[in-house]
Structure formats: C-alpha cells, structure tokens
C-alpha positions as CSV (number, residue, x, y, z in Angstrom):
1,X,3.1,22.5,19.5
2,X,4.5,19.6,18.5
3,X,7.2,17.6,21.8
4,X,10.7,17.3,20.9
5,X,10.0,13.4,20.8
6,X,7.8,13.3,17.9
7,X,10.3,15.8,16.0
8,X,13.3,13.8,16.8
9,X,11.6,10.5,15.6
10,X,10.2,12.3,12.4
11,X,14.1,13.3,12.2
12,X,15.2,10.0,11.9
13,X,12.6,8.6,9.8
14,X,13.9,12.1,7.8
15,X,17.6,11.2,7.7
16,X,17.4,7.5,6.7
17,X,14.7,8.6,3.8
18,X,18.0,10.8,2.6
19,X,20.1,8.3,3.4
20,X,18.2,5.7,1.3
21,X,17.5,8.3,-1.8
22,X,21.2,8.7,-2.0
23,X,21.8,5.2,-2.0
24,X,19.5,4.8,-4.7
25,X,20.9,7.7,-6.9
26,X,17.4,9.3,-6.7
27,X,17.1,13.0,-9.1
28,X,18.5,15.7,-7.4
29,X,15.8,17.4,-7.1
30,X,14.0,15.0,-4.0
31,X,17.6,14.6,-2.5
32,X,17.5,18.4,-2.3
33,X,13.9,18.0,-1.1
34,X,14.6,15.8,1.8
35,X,18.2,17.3,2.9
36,X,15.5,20.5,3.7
37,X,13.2,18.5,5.2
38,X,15.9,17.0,7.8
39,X,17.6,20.5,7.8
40,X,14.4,22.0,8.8
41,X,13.4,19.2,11.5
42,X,17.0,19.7,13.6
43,X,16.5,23.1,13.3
44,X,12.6,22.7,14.6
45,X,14.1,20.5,17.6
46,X,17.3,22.4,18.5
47,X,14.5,25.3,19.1
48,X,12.7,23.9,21.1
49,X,14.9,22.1,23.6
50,X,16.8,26.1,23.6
51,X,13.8,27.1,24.7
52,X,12.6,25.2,27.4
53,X,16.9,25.1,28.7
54,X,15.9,29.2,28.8
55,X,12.5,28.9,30.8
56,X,14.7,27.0,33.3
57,X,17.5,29.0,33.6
58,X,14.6,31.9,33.7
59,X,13.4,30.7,36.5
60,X,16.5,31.2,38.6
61,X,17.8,34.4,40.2
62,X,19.9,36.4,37.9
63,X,23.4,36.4,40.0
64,X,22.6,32.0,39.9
65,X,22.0,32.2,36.3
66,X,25.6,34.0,36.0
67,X,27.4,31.0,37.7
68,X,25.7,28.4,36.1
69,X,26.5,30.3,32.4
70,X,30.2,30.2,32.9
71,X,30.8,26.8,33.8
C-alpha cells in the first residue's frame, strides 16, 4: 500500500504535468488523460488519510468518539 507521502508527491508532479499541457495547448485527449490521473491521485490520498483519521477515532470509547465528532 502505497503512504500518503509518495501519493501526495506523485500528485504534484500530476498537477503541474496538467498545468504544463495546458500551457502548451496539448490535444484534448492527454489533457483529459492527466486531469484523471490527478483526479484519481486526490481521491487515492483523501482515502487514505480518512482512513487512518477512522482507526484513530476507532480506537476511542464510543461516548469519546461522540464529543470529539461534534466539535
């Protein structure tokens, strides 16, 4: 499983790819390509860090995990 650091620098890397293919006035087609790509990454990212913010709130007591939730 890939760490959230290596996905968030391949996310960069990602965006300024886009960022540069724009510039350029690449075909649409590898614009499209690479707005998935970095689409796909955050959404690769955002999933993980939910995750391991749901293990920790998993390991508290469930009346805790109430208070915590509503602030």
């Amino acid at each position: 499983m890939a760490n959230v650091e290596k996905l968030q620098e391949h996310l960069k890397k990602a965006k300024s790819n886009l960022a540069e293919a724009s510039k350029k006035g690449d075909d649409a087609v590898a614009i499209r390509k690479l707005k998935k790509k970095t689409k796909r990454l955050a959404r690769k990212s955002n999933k993980i860090t939910a995750t391991e913010k749901m293990a920790e709130l998993k390991k508290k007591k469930k009346k805790d995990r109430k208070e915590s939730s509503s602030d």
